[in-house]
N, C-alpha and C positions, 0 to 999 in steps of 0.2 A: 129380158124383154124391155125395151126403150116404149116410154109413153109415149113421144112427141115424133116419131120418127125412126128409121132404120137404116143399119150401115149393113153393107153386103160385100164381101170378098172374092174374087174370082182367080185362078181355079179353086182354091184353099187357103186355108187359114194358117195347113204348114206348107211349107213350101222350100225344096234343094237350096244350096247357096249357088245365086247368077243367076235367079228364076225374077220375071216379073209379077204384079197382079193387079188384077182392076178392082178401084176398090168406089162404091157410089152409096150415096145419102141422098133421101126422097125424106119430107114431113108428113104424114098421117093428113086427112083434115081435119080442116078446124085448126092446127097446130102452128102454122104462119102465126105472120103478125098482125096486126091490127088494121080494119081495114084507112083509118085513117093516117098509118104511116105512111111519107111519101117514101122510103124505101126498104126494101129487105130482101139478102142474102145471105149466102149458107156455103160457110168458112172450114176447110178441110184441117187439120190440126196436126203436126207430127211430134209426140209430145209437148211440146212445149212450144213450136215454133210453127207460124202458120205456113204451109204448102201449096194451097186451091182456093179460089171463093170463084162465088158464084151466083146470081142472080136470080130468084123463081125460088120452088119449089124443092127440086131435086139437082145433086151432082153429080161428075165422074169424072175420075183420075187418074191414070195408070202411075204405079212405083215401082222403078226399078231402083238395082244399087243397094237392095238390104243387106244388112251384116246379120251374122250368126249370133241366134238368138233371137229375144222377143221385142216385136217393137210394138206400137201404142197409136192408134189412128183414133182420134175424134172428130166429130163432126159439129158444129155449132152454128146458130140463129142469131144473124144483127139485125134490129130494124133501129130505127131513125131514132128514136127518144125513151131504146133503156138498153141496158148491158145485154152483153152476147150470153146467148142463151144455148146449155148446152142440149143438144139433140141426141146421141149415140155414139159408140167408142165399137172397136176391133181391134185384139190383137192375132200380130203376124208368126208365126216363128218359124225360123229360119235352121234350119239344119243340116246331116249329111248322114247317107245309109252307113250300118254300124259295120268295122273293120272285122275282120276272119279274130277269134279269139285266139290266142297263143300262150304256149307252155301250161299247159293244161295239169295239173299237178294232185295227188290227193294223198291221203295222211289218213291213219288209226292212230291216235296216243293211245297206247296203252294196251295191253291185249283185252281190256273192257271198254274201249273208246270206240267214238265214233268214226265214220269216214266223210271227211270235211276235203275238199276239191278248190282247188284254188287255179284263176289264170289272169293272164294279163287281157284289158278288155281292146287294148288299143286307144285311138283315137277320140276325142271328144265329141259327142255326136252332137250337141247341144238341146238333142230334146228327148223325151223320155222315153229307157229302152228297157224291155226285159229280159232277163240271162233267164234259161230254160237249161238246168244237171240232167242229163241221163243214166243213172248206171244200170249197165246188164251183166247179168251175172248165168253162174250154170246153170240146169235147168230150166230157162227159160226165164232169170230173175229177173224183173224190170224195177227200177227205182226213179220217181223224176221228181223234183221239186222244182219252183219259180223262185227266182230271185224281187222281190218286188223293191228294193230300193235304188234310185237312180244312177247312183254308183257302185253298181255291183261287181267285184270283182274275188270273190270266195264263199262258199254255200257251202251248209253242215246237211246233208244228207240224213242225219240221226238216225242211223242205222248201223250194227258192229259187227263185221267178219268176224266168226268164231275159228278158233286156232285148229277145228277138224278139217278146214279145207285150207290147209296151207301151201299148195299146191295150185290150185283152183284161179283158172282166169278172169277176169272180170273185164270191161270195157265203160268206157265214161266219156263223155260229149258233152257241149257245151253248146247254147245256141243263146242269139241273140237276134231281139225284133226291134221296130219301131216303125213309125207310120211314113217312113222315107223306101224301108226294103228290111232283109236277114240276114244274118249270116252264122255259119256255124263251124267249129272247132275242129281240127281232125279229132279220130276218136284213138284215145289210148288206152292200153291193155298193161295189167298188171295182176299179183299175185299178192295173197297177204304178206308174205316174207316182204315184199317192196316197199308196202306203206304203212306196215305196222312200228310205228316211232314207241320204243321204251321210252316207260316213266322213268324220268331222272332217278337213280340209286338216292336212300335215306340213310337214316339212321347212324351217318359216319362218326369213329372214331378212332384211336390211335394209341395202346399201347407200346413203353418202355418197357424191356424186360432187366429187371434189376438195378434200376433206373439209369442204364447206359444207352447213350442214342448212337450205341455201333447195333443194338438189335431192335429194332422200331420196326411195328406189325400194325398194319391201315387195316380195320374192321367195315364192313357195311353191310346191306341187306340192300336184295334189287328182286325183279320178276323172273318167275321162272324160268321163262324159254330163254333168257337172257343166256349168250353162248362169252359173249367179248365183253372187255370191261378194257377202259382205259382212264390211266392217273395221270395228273399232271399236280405238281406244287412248285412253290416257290417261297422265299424269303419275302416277307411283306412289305421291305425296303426292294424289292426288285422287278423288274414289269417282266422280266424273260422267265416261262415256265417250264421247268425239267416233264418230260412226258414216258410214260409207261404204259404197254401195254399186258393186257392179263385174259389167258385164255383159260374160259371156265375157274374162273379166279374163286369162284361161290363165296364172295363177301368177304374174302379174306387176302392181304398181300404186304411182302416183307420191304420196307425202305433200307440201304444200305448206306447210302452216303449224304446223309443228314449233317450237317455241323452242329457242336452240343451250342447251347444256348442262345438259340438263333429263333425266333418267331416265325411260322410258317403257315404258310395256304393252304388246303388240299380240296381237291374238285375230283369227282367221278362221273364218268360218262358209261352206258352199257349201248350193247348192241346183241341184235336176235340171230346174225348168221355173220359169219366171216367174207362174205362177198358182197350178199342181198341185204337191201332194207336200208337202214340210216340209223342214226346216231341218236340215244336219247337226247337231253338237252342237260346242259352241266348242274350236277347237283348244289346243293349250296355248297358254301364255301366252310368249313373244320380250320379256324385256327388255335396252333397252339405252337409251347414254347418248347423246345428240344433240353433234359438235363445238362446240367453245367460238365465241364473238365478240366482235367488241372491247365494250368496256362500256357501256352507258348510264347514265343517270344521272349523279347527282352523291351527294356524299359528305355527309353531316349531319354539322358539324363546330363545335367550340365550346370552349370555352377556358376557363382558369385564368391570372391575374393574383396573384404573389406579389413583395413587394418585399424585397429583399436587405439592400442598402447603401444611403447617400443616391445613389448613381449606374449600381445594378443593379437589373434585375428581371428574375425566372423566370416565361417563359412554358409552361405544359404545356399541350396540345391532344389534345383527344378527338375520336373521329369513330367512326360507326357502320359495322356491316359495310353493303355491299351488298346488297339483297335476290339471290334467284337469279336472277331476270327481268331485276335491272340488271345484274349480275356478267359474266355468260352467260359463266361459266369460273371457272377458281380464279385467285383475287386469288393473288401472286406475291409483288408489294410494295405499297406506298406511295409516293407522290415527295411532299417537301415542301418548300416553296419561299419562304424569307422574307426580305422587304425591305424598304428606308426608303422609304416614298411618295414624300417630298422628292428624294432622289436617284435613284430608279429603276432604277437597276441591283442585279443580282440580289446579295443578301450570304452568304448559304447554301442549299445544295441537299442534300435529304439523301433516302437511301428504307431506309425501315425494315418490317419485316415487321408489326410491333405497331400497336394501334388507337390507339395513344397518342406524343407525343412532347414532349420536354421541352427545353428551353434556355434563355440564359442573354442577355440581351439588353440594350443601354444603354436608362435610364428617358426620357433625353431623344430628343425625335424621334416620330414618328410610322412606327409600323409597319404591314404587311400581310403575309399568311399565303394560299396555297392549297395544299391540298391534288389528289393525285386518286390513284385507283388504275387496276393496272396486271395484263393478265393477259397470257398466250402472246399472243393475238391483235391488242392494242394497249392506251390509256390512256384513259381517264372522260374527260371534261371536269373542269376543275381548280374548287373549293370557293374562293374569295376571301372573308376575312375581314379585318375591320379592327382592329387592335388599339386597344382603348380602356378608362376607367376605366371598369369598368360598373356603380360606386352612384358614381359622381365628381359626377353633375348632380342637384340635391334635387328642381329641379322637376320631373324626369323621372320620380321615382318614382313607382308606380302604386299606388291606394290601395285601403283594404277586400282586403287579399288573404283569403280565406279557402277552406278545407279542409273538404269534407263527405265520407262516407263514401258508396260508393255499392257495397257490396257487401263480400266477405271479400277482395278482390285489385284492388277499382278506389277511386281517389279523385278526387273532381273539384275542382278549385281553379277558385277565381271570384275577379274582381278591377275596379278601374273604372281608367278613363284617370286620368292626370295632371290636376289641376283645370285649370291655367293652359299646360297644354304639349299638352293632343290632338292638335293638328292635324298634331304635328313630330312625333308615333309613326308608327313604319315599321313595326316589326317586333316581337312576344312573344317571351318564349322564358322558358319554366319549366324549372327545373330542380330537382332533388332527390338527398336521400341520406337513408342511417340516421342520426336527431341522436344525437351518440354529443357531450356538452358538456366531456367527459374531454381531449378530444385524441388526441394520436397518431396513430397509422393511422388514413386517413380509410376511409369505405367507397365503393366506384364511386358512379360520379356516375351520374344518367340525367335529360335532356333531353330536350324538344322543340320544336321552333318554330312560330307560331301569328302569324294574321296579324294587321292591326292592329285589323283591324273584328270581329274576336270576342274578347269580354271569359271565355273558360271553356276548360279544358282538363281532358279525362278523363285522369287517369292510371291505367296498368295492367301496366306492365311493371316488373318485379321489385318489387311488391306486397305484401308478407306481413302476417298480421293479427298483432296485438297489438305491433307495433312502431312508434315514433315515426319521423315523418320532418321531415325539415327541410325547406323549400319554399320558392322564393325564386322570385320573379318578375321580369325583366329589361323594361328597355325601350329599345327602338335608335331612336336617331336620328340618322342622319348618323354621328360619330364621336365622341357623346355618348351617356352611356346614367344609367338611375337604375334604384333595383332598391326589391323591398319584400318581406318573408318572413315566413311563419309557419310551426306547425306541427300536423300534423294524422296521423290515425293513422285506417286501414279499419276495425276492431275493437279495441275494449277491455275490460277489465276493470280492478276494484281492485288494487292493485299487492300484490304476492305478501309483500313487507315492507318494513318502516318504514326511513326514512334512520340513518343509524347517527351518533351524535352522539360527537366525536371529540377536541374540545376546549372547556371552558366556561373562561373568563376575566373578571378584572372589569377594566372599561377605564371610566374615568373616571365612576366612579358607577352605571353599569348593568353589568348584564350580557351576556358576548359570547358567542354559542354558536355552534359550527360544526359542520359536520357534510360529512358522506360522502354521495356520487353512490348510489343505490338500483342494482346492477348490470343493465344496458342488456337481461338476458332474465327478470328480476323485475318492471319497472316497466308492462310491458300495457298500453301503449299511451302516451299524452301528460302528462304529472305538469301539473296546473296551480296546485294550489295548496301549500305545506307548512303543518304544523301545529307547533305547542310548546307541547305543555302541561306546567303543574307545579305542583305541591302541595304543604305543610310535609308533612316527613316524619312518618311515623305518623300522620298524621292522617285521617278517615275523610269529609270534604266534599269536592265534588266539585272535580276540580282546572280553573282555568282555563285559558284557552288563549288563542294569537295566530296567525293566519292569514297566510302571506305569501304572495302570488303568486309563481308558478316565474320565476326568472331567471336564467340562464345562470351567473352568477358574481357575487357572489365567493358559496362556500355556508356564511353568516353571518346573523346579525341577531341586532342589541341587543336586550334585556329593559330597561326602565326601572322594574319596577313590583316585584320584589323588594325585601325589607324585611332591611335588615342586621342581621348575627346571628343569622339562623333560617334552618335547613337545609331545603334543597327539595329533592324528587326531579323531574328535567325529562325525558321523551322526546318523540319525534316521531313524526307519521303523514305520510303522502302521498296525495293526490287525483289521481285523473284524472277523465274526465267520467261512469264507472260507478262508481266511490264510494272509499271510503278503504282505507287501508292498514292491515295491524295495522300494533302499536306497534314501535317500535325498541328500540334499548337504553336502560337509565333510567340517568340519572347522578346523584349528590347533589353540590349545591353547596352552599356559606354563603357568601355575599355580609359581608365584613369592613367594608365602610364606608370613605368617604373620611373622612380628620380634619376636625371642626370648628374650623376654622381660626379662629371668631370667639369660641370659646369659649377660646382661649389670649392672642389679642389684646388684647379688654380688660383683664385681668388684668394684662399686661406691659404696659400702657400706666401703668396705675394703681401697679402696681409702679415703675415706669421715674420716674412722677412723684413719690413720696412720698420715692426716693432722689436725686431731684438735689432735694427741702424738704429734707431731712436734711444733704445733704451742702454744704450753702448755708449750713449752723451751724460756726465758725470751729471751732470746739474738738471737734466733731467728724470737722472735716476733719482736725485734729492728732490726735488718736487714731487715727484710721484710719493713717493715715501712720506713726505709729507703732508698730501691731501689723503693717502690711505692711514696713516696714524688718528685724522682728523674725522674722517667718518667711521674709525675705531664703533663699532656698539658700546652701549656704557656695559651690558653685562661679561666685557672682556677685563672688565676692569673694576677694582676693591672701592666701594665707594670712601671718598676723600673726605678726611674730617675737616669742618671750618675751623683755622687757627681762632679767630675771633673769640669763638668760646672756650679759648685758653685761659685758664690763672694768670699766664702771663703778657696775654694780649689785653686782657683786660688796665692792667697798668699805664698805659702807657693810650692816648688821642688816635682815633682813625681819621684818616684823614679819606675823604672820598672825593673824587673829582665829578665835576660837574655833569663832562660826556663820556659815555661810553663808546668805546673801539671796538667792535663786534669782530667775533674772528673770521665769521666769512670776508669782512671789507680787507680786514687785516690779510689774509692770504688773497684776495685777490689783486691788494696794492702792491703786492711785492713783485709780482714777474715783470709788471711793467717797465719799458726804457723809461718811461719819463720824469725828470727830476722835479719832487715835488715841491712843494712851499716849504721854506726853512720854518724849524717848528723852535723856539726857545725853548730850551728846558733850565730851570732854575734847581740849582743843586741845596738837598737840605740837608745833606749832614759836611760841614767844612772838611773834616780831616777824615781823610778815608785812607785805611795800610790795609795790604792784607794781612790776615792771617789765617793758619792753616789749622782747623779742626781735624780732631780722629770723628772719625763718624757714631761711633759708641757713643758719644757727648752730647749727641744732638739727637730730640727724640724727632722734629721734623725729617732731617734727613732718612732716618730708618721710617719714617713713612710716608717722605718722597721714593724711596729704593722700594718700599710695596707696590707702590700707586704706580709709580712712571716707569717701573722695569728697570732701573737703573740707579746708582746710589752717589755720591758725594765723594769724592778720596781725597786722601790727606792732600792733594795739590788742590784741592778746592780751594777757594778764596774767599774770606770773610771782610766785609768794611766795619772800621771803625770811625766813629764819630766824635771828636774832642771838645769840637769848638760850639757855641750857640751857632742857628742859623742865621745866614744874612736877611734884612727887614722884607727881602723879597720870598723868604722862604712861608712856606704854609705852613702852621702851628693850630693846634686843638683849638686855642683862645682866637684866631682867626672868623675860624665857624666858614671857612671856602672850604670848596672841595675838588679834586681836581680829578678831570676825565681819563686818566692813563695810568694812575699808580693806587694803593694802597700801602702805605706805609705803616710797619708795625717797630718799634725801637725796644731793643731787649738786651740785656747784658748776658756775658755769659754767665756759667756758674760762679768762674771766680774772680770774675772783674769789682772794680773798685773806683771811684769815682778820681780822677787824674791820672790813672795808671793805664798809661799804651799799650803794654801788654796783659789787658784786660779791659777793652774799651768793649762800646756797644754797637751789635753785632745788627745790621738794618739788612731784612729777609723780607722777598715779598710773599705780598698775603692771595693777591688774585692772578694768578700767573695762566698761562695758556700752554699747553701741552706740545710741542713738537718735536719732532726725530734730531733738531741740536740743540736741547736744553729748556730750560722754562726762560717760555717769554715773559716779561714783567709786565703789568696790565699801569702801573701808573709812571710817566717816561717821564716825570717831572722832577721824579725823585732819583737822582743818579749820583756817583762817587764825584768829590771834586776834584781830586789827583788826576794828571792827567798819564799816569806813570806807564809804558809800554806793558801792556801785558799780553803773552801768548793766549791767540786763539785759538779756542777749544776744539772748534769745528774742522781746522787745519788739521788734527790727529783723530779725525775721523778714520775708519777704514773706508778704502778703494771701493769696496764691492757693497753694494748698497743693494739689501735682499729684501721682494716687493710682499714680505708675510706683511700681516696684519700690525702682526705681534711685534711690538719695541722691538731694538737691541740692547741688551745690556750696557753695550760701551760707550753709551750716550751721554754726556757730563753738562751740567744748568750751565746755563749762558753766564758769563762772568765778562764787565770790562768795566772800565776808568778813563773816562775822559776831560777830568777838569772840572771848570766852573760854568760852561753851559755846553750844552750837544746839539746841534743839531742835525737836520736828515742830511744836509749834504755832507756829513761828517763820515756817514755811511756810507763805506761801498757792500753793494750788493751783487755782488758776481755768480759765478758758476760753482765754485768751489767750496766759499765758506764766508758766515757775512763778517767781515773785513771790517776796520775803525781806521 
């Protein structure tokens, strides 16, 4: 009830869908506005959104256009100086008379259950309807209950057909009302056997008799009047259910074709009559495991060949589990059993639990290998294999091996016979791994065997996309085999990055670059080609490049085309068969250059010949000879005693001269053409003859012949002196000294004062070393005869040899020219120095 006012609806409140209605608002009095507002009206409202106003007291509005369902009219008061004031609300609903019900249905669970009626209601009415059950039964039975919730569509009756009228008709109707009209259900007729639903079967279980699953007996408990019983099982790995049915089965039924060790389902349904009624609902579900038996099968078994030593080799042997079907039980062990064909008795027996097994075996001889497995029950039939090289035979190899993709987890490898060996293939057998070209840990191998007459194998086990695999294909025959391999990958992509370039070197003229493995979860799938490119540094033209197909080893290859002395930056990419790699890392090289070896050659040829023209000139063989005598090392040579500190140097006035003659000026005055200044030499001893010492005589000689490599011989020549010197000669009581000689005066052993053949013997003290004799260092002091004597230097040998080392044949300078010498007295030629 509204204080202020009332809303009224005409015809009703509910009302069909496409029906109109008049709907109007009056104020009560006293319930206006004020009388001092200058205005107020009275505003129609359809939820939220205003529809009418109006002016006065009261309004009215017709609406048509409602939708199914409830809608919401209010009605509200504006006056001039405060907020709309609400008045009164209505709501509309809109709806439709309820549809005929259908498939009218009802049920007893259980011979102690109720009878519960189910149907479909139809259509939405959208306003609230009530379902009304009827059942009538014999006698005159009547049953009704009301459905009271809005969605009604199934009503439990609570009432239980007793199993004495099983026979007995009944009838049930359905009615539905609402304030639009009725409607009601045909009526249906039925019999307990109809809608009596057994309780699902209990209590299952499952005996082995002796515990073999060829005699397996399904136990259960169900309701009496239960006539049918039906089984259904299955493997728990399987959606599809083996079904059985069992008449008057009374809780008891025999399984026959069970597999031993197999996990199984089992479900029971019953039913009250072979025609009538319906199906309980599936018991729960009985699993259990079926006993074990001995195995079938055989074992997929295949091998590795590695050589040791020149008289060992390691065999490792793989083999696959057993399916469940062959096993029929849990494997336990392995037995493996290996021996020499040739002598036939057994040489090791081993049982290991692993799929794998490894040993150590001599290379000569012919071996064989079976395997088999073993469970509680008993042992497989044993695998025989023969041990053989299996790429040992070329003709056997099988050719065109190749690798297509045939999805993200299968590859199919195709391949053709042997050209010249078909007919002697027995047996395929592909085998694969991860190509990992590193080494190391390999990764599991997986095989398969494939007969001789299909050239194609799918692979699909242990598949993964973007990874390279290695593939190789076998071919048996007898106890020969040939193989052939490639590589191929399910999915690819461009490799994630470039090879890593690790060492550049220059090896005989080119360039050597090497580089790094692109890491085995970067490269996406099969690498088939590399790239190197490289370009002068800082330079802005495009750089060129060289291609190499992927090859296992070694990861190298020359450059030839590099220009020495210009620095290059070089990296790499890598291909597979979805496109390139970015780049790797960049390296800068200079290629230095091998030496031009023909650019020194000629030159020291030309060289080599203009010094044996040269040295093929007699006088300048003697000069050479002479400046190499003169930079002699002193440790070539005995060091020289000073005569000075002789007994018999002592005797007798040193005379020294003023300058000294250095012997670098001395060798370098002599090549010159130019005739120099005549030099006076003033002779001090008057009478000078030779004569001829034995060298035994003389202890300087024997150590001049140490010192100079060379000795004295009896043609040597000694001066004697008879006469006092002339007033110009230099004497002790002088006290001069003169720049070119050292004179020492000494008699022989057995000379005597007047006697010529024993006069005093004048030897110089400072002499200079060279390849024709001792030079005299004081030129002042010379013989006065002026008598011809041969020179020494004339019986020189021809061949003048550039050792370091003296020659022996080399004799001290000797001559006589009178009572003074001068340079132009000299000749100094090519040959030998001349007087």
């Amino acid at each position: 009830v509204c204080k202020r006012g009332d809303v009224t609806v005409q015809p009703s409140h509910v009302i069909s869908l496409g029906s109109a209605v008049n709907i109007s608002c009056s104020l009560k009095p006293k319930q206006g506005c004020l009388p001092s507002s200058s205005s107020s009206k009275l505003i129609l409202y359809k939820f939220d959104r205003r529809i009418y106003f109006d002016h006065g007291h009261s309004l009215s509005s017709r609406v048509t256009g409602l939708p199914l369902g409830t809608t919401l009219f209010v009605c509200k008061l504006a006056c001039s100086s405060s907020d709309e004031i609400r008045i009164c609300g209505a709501e509309i609903s809109v709806g439709v008379v309820p549809e005929q019900p259908r498939n009218l249905s009802c049920i007893q669970k259980g011979e102690r259950g109720t009878v519960t009626c189910a149907w479909d209601r139809g259509r939405d009415t959208h306003l609230y309807t009530a379902y009304t059950l009827q059942l009538n039964g014999p006698k005159n039975l009547t049953w009704q209950k009301q459905c009271n919730d809005h969605y009604c569509d199934h009503l439990d009756l609570e009432i239980n057909l007793t199993p004495e009228s099983l026979e007995s008709s009944y009838t049930v109707k359905v009615t539905a009302i609402n304030s639009l009209g009725s409607a009601s259900s045909f009526p249906s007729s039925f019999t307990l056997l109809d809608i009596v639903r057994p309780l699902p079967p209990w209590d299952i279980r499952i005996k082995f008799v002796n515990a073999s699953v060829n005699r397996c007996t399904l136990l259960w408990r169900d309701e009496g009047l239960v006539l049918l019983n039906r089984l259904r099982y299955r493997p728990i790995n399987s959606r599809s259910w083996n079904m059985v049915n069992a008449t008057n089965a009374k809780g008891r039924h025999d399984l026959l074709d069970l597999k031993p060790f197999t996990e199984y389902e089992f479900q029971i349904s019953s039913k009250l009559h072979l025609y009538k009624g319906s199906w309980s609902d599936w018991s729960e579900s009985l699993r259990t495991q079926t006993p074990e038996e001995e195995p079938t099968g055989m074992l997929n078994v295949w091998y590795m060949r590695q050589h040791i030593d020149y008289n060992r080799q390691q065999i490792s042997l793989f083999w696959k589990n057993l399916s469940l079907l062959e096993a029929r039980g849990k494997i336990l062990h392995y037995q493996v059993t290996l021996q020499e064909v040739a002598g036939g008795e057994i040489t090791l027996q081993n049982i290991t639990e692993h799929t794998s097994w490894t040993w150590v075996i001599p290379r000569t001889g012919n071996w064989a290998v079976a395997v088999s497995a073993a469970n509680s029950k008993g042992s497989s039939l044993p695998t025989h294999i023969n041990i053989t090289d299996l790429c040992g035979t070329e003709l056997l190899a099988p050719q065109q091996v190749l690798a297509k993709s045939e999805g993200m987890d299968k590859l199919m490898v195709t391949w053709t016979p042997p050209e010249k060996a078909a007919p002697a293939v027995q047996k395929y057998v592909v085998e694969w791994r991860e190509f990992h070209p590193g080494g190391g840990m390999q990764p599991p191998l997986g095989w398969l065997w494939s007969t001789s007459y299909n050239l194609s194998a799918l692979i699909s086990e242990n598949i993964k996309p973007y990874i390279c695999y290695e593939i190789r294909v076998h071919v048996l025959a007898g106890d020969q085999g040939g193989c052939n391999s490639t590589r191929g990958s399910s999915e690819h992509r461009a490799p994630l990055s470039g090879p890593h370039i690790n060492a550049i070197s220059e090896e005989k003229g080119s360039v050597l670059i090497s580089w790094d493995e692109i890491p085995a979860q970067e490269q996406m799938g099969c690498i088939l080609h590399y790239r190197i490119y490289w370009k002068e540094r800082d330079s802005n033209s495009q750089p060129q490049l060289c291609e190499i197909p992927y090859r296992i080893s070694p990861n190298s290859h020359p450059i030839d085309s590099l220009q020495p002395r210009v620095t290059y930056v070089l990296w790499m990419t890598a291909l597979t068969a979805a496109g390139e790699s970015p780049q790797g890392n960049e390296r800068e090289f200079c290629l230095q250059g091998k030496a031009n070896w023909s650019a020194f050659v000629a030159p020291s040829i030309c060289t080599a010949v203009i010094m044996v023209g040269i040295l093929s000139m007699r006088c300048f063989r003697q000069k050479v000879f002479v400046l190499l005598l003169a930079l002699r090392p002193q440790w070539c040579s005995k060091e020289i005693p000073d005569p000075a500190n002789s007994t018999w140097a002592k005797k007798y006035p040193i005379v020294e001269e003023k300058t000294q003659l250095a012997l670098d000026r001395l060798l370098k005055d002599w090549p010159t053409a130019e005739e120099p200044e005549p030099l006076v030499i003033n002779e001090v001893l008057y009478q000078v003859t030779p004569v001829f010492r034995p060298p035994h005589h003389s202890s300087w000689s024997e150590k001049g012949q140490g010192v100079q490599g060379h000795y004295t011989s009896e043609e040597d020549t000694g001066y004697i002196a008879s006469s006092p010197p002339p007033p110009r000669a230099l004497t002790a009581e002088t006290g001069q000294g003169v720049d070119l000689y050292k004179v020492l005066g000494s008699k022989g052993p057995d000379s005597k004062p007047g006697n010529p053949a024993s006069p005093l013997t004048v030897l110089p003290v400072d002499y200079l070393p060279t390849h024709e004799g001792y030079l005299p260092s004081n030129m002042n002091y010379l013989p006065s005869h002026e008598a011809p004597i041969t020179d020494p230097l004339e019986e020189l040998p021809q061949h003048i040899s550039l050792s370091i080392f003296p020659s022996s044949s080399l004799r001290p300078l000797t001559f006589s020219c009178g009572e003074k010498l001068t340079l132009d007295q000299i000749k100094m030629g090519c040959g030998s120095l001349m007087l």
